[in-house]
C-alpha positions as CSV (number, residue, x, y, z in Angstrom):
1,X,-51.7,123.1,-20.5
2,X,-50.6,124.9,-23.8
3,X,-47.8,122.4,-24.2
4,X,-51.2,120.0,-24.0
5,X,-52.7,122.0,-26.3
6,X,-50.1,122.0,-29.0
7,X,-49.8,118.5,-28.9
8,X,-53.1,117.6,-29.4
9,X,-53.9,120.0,-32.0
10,X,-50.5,118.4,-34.2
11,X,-52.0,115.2,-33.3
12,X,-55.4,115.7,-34.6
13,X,-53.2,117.7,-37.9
14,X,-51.1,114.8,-38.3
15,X,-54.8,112.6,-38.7
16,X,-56.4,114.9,-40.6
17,X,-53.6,115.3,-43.2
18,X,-52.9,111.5,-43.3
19,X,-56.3,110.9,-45.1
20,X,-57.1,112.3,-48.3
21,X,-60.5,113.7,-49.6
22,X,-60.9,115.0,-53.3
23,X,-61.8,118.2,-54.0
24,X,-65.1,117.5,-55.3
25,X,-64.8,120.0,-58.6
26,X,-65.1,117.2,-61.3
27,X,-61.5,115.9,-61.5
28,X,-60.9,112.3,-62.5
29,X,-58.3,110.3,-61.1
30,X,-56.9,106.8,-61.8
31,X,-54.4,105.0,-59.3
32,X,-51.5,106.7,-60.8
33,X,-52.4,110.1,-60.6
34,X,-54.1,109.6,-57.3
35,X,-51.1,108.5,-55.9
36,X,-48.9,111.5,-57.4
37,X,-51.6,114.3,-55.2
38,X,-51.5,111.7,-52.0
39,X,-47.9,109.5,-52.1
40,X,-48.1,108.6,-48.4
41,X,-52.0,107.6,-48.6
42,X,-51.5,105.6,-51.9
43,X,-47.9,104.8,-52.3
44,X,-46.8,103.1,-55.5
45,X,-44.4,100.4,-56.5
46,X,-44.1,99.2,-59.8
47,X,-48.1,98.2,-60.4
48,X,-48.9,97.9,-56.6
49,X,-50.9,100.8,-54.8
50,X,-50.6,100.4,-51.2
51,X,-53.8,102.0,-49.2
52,X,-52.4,103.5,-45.9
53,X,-55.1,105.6,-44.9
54,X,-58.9,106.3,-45.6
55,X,-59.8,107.5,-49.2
56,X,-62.6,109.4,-49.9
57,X,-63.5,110.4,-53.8
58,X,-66.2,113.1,-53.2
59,X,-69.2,113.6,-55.0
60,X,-68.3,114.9,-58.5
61,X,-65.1,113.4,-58.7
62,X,-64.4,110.0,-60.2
63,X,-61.6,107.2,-59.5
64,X,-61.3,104.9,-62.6
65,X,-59.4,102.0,-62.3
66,X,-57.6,101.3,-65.5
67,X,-54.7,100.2,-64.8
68,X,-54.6,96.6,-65.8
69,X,-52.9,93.6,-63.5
70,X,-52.6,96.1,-60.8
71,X,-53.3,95.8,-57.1
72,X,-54.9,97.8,-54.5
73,X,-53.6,96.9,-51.6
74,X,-55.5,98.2,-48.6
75,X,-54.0,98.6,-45.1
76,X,-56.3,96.9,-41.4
77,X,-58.7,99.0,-40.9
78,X,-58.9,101.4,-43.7
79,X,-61.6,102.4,-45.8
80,X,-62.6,103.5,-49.5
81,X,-65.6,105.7,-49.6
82,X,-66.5,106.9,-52.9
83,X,-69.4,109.8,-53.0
84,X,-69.1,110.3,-56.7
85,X,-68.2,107.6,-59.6
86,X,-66.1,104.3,-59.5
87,X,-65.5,102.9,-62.7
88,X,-63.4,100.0,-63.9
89,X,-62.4,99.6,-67.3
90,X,-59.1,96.8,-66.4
91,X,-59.0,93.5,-67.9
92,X,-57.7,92.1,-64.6
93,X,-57.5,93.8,-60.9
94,X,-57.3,92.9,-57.8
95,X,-58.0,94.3,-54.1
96,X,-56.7,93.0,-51.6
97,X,-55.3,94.1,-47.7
98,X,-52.1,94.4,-47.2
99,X,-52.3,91.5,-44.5
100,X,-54.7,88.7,-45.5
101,X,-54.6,88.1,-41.2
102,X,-55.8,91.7,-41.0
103,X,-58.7,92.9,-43.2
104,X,-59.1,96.3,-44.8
105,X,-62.5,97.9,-43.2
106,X,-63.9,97.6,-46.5
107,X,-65.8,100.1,-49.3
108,X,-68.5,102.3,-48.6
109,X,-70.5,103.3,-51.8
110,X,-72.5,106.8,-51.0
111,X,-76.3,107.2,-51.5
112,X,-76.4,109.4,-55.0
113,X,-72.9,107.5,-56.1
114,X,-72.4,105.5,-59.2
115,X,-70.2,102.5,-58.8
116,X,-69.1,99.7,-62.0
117,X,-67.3,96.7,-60.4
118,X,-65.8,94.7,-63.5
119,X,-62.9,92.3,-64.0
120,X,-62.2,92.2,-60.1
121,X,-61.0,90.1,-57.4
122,X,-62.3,91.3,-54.5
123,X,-61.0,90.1,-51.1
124,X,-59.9,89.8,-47.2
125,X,-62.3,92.9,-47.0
126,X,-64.8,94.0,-44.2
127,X,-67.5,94.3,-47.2
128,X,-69.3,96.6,-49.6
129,X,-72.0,99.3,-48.0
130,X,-73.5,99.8,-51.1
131,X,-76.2,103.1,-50.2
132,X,-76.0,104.1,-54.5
133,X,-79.1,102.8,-56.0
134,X,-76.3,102.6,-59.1
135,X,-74.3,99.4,-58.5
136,X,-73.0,96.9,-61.5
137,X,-70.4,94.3,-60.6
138,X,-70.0,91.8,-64.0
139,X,-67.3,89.4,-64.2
140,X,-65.7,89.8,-60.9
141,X,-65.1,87.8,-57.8
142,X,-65.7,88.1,-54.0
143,X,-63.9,85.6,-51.3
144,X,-62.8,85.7,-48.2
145,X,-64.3,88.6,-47.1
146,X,-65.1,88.8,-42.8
147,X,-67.8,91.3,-41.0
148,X,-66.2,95.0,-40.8
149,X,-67.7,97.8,-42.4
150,X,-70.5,96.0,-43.0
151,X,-72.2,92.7,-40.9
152,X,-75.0,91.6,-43.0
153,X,-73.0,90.4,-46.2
154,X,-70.4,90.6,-48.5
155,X,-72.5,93.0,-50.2
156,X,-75.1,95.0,-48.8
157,X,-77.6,96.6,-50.5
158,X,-80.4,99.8,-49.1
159,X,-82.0,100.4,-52.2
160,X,-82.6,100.4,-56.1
161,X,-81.8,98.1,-58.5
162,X,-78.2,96.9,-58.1
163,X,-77.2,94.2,-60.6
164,X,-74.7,91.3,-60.2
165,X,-73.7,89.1,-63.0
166,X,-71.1,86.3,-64.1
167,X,-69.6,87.0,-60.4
168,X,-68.2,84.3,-57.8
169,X,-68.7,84.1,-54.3
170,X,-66.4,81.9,-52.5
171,X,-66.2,81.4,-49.0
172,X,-67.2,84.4,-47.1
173,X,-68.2,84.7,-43.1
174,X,-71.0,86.4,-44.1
175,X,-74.3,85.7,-46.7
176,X,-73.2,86.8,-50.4
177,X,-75.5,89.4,-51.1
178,X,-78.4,90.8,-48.2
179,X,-80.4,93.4,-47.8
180,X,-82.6,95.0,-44.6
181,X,-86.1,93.7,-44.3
182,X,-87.1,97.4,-44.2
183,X,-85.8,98.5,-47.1
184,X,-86.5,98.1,-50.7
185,X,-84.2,96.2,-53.1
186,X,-84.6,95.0,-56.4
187,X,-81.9,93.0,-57.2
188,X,-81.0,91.3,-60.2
189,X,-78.3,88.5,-59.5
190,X,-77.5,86.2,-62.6
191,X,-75.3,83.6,-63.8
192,X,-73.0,83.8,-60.3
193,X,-71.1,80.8,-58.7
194,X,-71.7,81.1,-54.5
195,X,-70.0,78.2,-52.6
196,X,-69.6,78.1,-48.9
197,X,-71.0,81.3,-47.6
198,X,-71.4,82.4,-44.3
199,X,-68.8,80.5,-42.8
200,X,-70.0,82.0,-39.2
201,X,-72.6,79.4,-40.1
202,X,-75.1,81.9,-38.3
203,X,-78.5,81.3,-39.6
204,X,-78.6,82.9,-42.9
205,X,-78.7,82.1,-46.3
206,X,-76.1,82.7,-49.0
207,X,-78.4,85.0,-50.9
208,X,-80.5,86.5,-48.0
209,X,-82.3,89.3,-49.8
210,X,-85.3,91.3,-48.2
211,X,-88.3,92.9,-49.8
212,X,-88.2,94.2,-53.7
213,X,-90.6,97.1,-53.2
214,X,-91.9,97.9,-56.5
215,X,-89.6,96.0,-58.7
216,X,-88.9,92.4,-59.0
217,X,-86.1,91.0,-57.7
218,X,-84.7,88.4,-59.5
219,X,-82.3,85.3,-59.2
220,X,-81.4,83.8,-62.3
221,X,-79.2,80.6,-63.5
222,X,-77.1,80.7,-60.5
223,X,-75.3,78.1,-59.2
224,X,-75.3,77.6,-55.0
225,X,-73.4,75.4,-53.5
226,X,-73.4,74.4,-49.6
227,X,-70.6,73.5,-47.3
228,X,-72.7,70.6,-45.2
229,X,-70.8,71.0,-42.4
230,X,-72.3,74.6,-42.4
231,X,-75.7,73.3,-40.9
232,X,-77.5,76.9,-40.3
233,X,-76.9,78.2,-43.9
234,X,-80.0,77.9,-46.6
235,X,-79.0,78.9,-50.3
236,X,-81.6,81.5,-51.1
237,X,-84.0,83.3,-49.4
238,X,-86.2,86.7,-50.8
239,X,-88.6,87.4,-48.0
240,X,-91.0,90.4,-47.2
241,X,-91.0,90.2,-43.4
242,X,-92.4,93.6,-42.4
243,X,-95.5,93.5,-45.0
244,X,-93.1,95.1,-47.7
245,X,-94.3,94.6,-51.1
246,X,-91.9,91.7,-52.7
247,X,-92.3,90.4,-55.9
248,X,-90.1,87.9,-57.0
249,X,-88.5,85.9,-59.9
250,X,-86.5,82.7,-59.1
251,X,-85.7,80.6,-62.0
252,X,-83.1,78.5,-63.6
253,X,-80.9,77.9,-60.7
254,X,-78.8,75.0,-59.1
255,X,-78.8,74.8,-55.2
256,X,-77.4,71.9,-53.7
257,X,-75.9,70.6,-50.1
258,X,-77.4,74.0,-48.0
259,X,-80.4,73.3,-45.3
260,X,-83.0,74.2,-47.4
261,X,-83.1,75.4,-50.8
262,X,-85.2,78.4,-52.0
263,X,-87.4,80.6,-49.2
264,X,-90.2,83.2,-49.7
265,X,-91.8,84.8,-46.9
266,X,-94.8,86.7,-46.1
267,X,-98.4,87.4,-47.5
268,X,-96.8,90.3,-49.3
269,X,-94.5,88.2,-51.3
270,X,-95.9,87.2,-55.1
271,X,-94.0,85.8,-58.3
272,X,-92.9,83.1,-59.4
273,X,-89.6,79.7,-58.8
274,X,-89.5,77.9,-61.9
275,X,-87.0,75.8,-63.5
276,X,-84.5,75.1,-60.5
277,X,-82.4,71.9,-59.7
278,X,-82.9,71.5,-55.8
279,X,-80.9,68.8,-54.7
280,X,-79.5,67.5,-51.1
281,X,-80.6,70.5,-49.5
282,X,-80.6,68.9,-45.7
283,X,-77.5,69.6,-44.4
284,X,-79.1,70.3,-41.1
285,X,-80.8,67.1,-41.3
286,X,-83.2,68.3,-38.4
287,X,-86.9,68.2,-40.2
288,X,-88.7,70.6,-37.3
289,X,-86.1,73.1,-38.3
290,X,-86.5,73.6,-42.3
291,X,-84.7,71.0,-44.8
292,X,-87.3,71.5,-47.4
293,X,-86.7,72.1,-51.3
294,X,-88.9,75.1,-51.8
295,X,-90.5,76.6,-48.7
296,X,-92.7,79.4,-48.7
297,X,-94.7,80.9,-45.7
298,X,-97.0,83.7,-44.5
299,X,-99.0,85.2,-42.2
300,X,-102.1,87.5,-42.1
301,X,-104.6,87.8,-44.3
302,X,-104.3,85.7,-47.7
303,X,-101.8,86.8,-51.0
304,X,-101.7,86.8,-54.3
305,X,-99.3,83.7,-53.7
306,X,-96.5,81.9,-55.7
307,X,-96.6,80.2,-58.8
308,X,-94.3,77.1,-58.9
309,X,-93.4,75.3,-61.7
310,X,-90.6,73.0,-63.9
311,X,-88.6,72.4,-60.9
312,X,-86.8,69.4,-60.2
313,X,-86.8,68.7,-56.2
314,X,-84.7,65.8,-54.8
315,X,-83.1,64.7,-51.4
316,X,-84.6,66.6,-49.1
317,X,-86.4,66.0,-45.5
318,X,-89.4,68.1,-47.5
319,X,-90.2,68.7,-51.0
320,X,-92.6,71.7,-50.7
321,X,-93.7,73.3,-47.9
322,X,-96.6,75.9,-48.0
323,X,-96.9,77.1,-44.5
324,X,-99.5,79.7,-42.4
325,X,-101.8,81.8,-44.5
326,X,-99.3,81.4,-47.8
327,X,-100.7,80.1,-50.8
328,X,-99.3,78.9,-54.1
329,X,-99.9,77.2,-57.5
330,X,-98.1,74.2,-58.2
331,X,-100.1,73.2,-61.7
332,X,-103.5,74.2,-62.8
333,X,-104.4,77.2,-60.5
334,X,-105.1,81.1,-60.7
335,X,-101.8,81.9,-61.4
336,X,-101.3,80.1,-64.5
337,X,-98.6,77.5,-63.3
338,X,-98.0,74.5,-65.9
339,X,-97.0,72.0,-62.9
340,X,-94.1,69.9,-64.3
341,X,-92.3,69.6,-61.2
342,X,-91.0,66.5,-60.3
343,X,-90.3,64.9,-57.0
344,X,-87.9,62.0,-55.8
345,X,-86.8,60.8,-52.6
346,X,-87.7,63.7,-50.4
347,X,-88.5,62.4,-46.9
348,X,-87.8,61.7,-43.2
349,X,-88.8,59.6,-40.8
350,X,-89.2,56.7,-43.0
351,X,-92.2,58.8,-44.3
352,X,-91.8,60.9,-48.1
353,X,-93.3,64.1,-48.5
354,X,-93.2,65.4,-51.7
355,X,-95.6,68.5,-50.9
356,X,-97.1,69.3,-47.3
357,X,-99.7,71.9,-47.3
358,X,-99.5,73.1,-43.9
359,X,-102.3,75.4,-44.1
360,X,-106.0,75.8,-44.8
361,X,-105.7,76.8,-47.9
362,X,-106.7,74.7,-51.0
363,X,-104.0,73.9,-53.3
364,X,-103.5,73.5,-56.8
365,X,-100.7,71.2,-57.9
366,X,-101.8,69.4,-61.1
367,X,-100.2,68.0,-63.9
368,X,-96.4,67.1,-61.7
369,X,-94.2,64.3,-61.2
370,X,-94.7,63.0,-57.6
371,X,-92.4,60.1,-57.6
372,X,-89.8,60.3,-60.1
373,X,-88.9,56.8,-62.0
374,X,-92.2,55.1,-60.8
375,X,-95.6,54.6,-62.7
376,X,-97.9,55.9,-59.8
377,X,-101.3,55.6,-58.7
378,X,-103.3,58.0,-56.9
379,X,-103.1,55.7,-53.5
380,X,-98.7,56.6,-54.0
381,X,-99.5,59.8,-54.2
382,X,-101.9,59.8,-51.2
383,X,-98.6,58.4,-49.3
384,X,-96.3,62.0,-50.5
385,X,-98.6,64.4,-50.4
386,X,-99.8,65.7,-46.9
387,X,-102.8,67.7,-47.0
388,X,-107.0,67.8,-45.8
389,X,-106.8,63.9,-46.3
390,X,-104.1,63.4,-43.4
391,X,-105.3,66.5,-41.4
392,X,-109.2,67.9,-41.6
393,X,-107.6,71.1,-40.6
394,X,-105.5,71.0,-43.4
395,X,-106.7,72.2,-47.5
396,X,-107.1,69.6,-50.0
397,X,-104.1,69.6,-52.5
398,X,-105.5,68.7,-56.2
399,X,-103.1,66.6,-57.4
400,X,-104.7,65.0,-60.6
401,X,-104.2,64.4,-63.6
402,X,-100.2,63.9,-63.0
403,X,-97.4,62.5,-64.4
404,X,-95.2,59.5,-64.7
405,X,-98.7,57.9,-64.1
406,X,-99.3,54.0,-64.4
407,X,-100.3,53.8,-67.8
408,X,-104.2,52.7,-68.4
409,X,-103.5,50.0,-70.0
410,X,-101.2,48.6,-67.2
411,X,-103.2,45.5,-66.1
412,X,-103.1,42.8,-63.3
413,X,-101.0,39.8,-64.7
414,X,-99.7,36.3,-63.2
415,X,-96.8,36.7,-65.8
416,X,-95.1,39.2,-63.7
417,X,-93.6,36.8,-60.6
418,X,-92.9,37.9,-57.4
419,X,-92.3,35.9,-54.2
420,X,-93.2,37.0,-50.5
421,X,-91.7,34.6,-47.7
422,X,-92.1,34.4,-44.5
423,X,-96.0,35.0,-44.7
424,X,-97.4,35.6,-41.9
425,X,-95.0,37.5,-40.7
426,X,-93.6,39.8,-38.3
427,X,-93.6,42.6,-40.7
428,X,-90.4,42.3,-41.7
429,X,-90.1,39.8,-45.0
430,X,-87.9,38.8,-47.7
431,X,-89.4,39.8,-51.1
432,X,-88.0,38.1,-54.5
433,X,-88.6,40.3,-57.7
434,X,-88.4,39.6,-61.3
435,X,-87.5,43.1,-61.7
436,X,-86.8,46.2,-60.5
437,X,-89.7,48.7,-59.8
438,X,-91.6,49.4,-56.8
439,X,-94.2,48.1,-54.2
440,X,-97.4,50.0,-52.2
441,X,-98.6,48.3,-49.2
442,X,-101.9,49.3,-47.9
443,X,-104.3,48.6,-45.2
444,X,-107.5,46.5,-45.3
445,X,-108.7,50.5,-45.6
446,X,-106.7,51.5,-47.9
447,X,-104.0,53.5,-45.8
448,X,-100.8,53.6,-47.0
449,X,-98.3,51.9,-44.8
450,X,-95.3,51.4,-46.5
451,X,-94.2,52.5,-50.2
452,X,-90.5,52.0,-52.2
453,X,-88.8,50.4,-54.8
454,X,-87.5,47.3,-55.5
455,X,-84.5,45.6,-57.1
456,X,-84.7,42.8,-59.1
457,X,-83.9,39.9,-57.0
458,X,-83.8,39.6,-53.4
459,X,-85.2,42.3,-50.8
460,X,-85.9,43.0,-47.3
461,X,-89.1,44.5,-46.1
462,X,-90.0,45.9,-43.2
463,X,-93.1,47.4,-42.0
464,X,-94.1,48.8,-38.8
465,X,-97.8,47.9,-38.5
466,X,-99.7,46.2,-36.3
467,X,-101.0,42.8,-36.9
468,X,-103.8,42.3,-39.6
469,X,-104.6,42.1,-43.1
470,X,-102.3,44.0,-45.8
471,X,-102.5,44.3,-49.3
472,X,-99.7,44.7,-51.2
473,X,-98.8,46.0,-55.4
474,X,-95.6,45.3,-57.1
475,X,-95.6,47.0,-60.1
476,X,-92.6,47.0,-63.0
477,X,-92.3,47.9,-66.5
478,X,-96.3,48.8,-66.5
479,X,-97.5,45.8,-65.5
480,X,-98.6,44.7,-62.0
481,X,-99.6,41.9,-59.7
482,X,-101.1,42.4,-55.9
483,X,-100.3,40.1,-52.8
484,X,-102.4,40.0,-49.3
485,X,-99.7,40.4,-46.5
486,X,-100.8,38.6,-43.1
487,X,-98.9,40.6,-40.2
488,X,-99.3,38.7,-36.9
C-alpha cells in the first residue's frame, strides 16, 4: 500500500509540475521568456515554440506575442487558458498543433480577461471559449479548426461586445462565429471572408449568433460563401429564441451558394438588413425546409419588426419570407424603410415568389423591384407576391407604387409582331417574338397562370391549365400587344 502510495503521489507530481501556471503578480511574458521559466512546457527551436502541456497566464499577468514569423505549435489535446491579457503586436504569427491529424484542445479566454488577436493564422484547433466580454481579432485568419474545447463554433462568444474585423474563415467543422440563445452578445463582425463552414454540415449557419441583449449586433460588408454540397448550412442567422432582446444590423453583405441567406428570429428581434447581395442561396433545394433570401419569423404577441431595404435578392426557392406573428417593412411603412429591393428569379415549383407573407399581418413593401429586367404590371406582380389575395387568412402586402414599372405611356400596338402557333392548343405552343422581353398569361378572370420572358425568335410554351379561354401580353422595349389563347 505505501509503495501505492508513493507512486501515485509522484504521478500526480509529475502532472502537476508538467503544466505551468503564472504567478499572477503582474509579470509579462512573450514566447521567449516564457519558454526560459517553463523549457519542457514551451520548448524552443530557432523561432518555433512547441506547446507540450497546458498553459495558463493568470489573471494579472500578460503573454504578448511579439515575436514576428514565429510559431506556436500546440501539442493533441492541450490547452491555452489566459485569465489575464493576450496581446499581439507580430506582423505575422501563426498557431498551429503540432500534428494537423491531431488537434490542439484549443484556447480558453477567462470571463474578466482581455484578449487582442491580430496578424494570426489560427488553425487545426478545438476553438476559442471566449468568456472575456474584451475580444478584438483584426486581420487574422481561422481554418480548419474541428469541435474540442468548444462545439458550437470556431469562436464562441458568452457575452459583451467582441469585435471581428478583416478576418477569414475557411473551412471549419463548426459555424464561424455563435453564441448561446441564452446569453447576450453583441457582436460586431465586419469586412470578414467565411467560405465553407461547418463542414459537419449539421444544421447551422456560418454566422449563427443568438440574441444581442442591449446592444446591436451587427454584420457588416462581409462576404459568405457556401459549399453547395453542404446542404444544412445557411450563411447568417441572428436570432432571439428565448424572448431575449435582439436588435440587429445586417447590411452590406455578399451571401451566396448556402440554403438560405440571412435569418432573424423571434418577436423580440428588431433592426434592420439593408444593402445585401443574396444570390443562389438554395443549396438544399428542398422549399418546405427554408431556401429563402431573407427569412424572418416569430411567435407571440406582435414586434417592433424589421426594416428591409436596398437589397438585391436572386436565385432562390423564396425571396422573402415573413413568417408567424413577425412583421416587417419592405418600403413605405412605420419603420421608415425606402423599399429599393429588387427581385429576380426566385421561385420553385414552376411558381416565383418574390415575397410570401405568411402571416396575418399587413405588409408594407412599396416602392421595390419585383421582377428585375421586366416592365411590370400590377397583374405580374399579383403572380410573385403571395399574400391576403392568394390566402384570405393571409395580410395584404402593399406593393404599389414600384419599380421597373411599365412605363404609362407604354401603349397597345400592331407594330410590335408576335406569332402564337398551334392555337387551340394543348397548352403547350410555339411562340415567335420580335424581341426579347416577357409574356403574362391570364385567365378569363384574370388569374395569373403562367408568367416569363421571352427571346427574340422562337420559344416554347407550356402551360398547365385546363381548357378555356386565355389571355395573353407580350410586352418588349415598353410597348405591348395582347393575344387570346384557346386551350382545349
Amino acid at each position: 500500500m505505501k509503495k501505492l502510495s508513493t507512486l501515485f503521489l509522484s504521478l500526480t507530481s509529475l502532472l502537476l509540475f508538467s503544466q505551468f501556471t503564472s504567478p499572477g503578480t503582474g509579470i509579462s511574458y512573450n514566447l521567449n521568456s516564457l519558454s526560459a521559466v517553463a523549457p519542457t512546457v514551451l520548448v524552443k527551436t530557432g523561432t518555433v515554440y512547441q506547446m507540450t502541456a497546458n498553459i495558463t497566464i493568470a489573471p494579472g499577468d500578460t503573454l504578448l506575442m511579439d515575436e514576428n514569423d514565429a510559431k506556436l505549435k500546440i501539442d493533441a489535446g492541450i490547452q491555452l487558458t489566459i485569465g489575464g491579457i493576450y496581446n499581439t503586436t507580430a506582423t505575422n504569427f501563426l498557431i498551429t498543433a503540432t500534428n494537423p491529424a491531431a488537434i490542439f484542445k484549443g484556447i480558453r479566454l477567462e470571463e474578466g480577461s482581455e484578449a487582442t488577436f491580430k496578424n494570426t493564422i489560427l488553425e487545426y484547433g478545438g476553438g476559442l471559449q471566449v468568456l472575456t466580454e474584451t475580444f478584438l481579432m483584426d486581420n487574422c485568419t481561422v481554418r480548419y479548426f474541428k469541435s474540442g474545447l468548444v462545439t458550437g463554433a470556431a469562436i464562441n462568444f458568452s457575452r459583451g461586445n467582441p469585435v471581428v474585423t478583416n478576418s477569414k474563415f475557411i473551412d471549419n467543422d463548426l459555424p464561424a462565429v455563435g453564441s448561446g440563445a441564452n446569453v447576450s452578445v453583441a457582436l460586431e463582425f465586419t469586412n470578414n471572408y467565411l467560405s465553407g463552414n461547418t463542414k459537419l454540415n449539421s444544421n447551422r449557419p456560418q454566422i449563427n449568433m443568438g440574441p444581442s441583449g442591449s446592444g446591436t449586433t451587427k454584420v457588416l460588408n462581409n462576404t459568405i460563401i457556401g459549399n453547395r454540397t453542404l446542404t444544412k448550412v445557411g450563411g447568417i442567422s441572428v436570432s432571439s429564441l428565448l424572448g431575449v432582446q435582439n436588435k440587429v444590423q445586417i447590411e452590406g453583405n455578399t451571401v451566396t451558394d448556402n440554403r438560405y441567406g440571412i435569418t432573424v428570429a423571434g418577436n423580440a428581434s428588431t433592426g434592420s438588413i439593408s444593402n445585401n447581395i443574396l444570390t443562389n442561396n438554395n443549396a438544399e433545394n428542398i422549399p418546405s425546409n427554408g431556401g429563402s433570401g431573407i427569412s424572418i419569423n416569430g411567435t407571440g404577441s406582435l414586434g417592433a419588426g424589421i426594416k428591409i431595404e436596398k437589397n438585391q435578392i436572386r436565385g432562390h426557392l423564396w425571396g422573402i419570407t415573413i413568417i408567424g406573428t413577425m412583421s416587417a417593412d419592405l418600403g413605405g411603412g412605420p419603420l421608415g424603410s425606402v423599399g429599393e429591393n429588387v427581385f429576380k428569379d426566385n421561385g420553385n415549383g414552376g411558381q416565383l415568389y418574390a415575397v410570401f407573407n405568411n402571416t396575418a399581418n399587413p405588409v408594407n413593401a412599396t416602392n421595390n423591384c419585383w421582377r428585375e429586367d421586366e416592365l411590370s404590371d400590377d397583374a405580374m406582380l399579383e403572380a410573385v407576391i403571395s399574400h391576403k389575395v392568394d390566402d384570405a387568412a393571409l395580410g395584404t402586402v402593399n406593393f404599389k407604387p414600384y419599380l421597373c414599372a411599365l412605363p404609362l405611356a407604354s401603349l397597345e400596338t400592331k407594330n410590335l409582331q408576335v406569332n402564337i402557333y398551334p392555337n387551340p392548343s394543348n397548352g403547350t405552343f410555339n411562340l415567335n417574338s420580335e424581341k426579347t422581353g416577357n409574356i403574362l398569361i391570364t385567365d378569363i378572370s384574370g388569374k395569373v397562370v403562367y408568367s416569363g420572358n421571352v427571346v427574340k425568335g422562337k420559344n416554347t410554351i407550356s402551360v398547365k391549365s385546363g381548357s378555356g379561354i386565355y389571355f395573353m401580353v407580350y410586352q418588349a422595349e415598353g410597348q405591348r400587344q395582347s393575344t387570346k389563347l384557346i386551350i382545349k
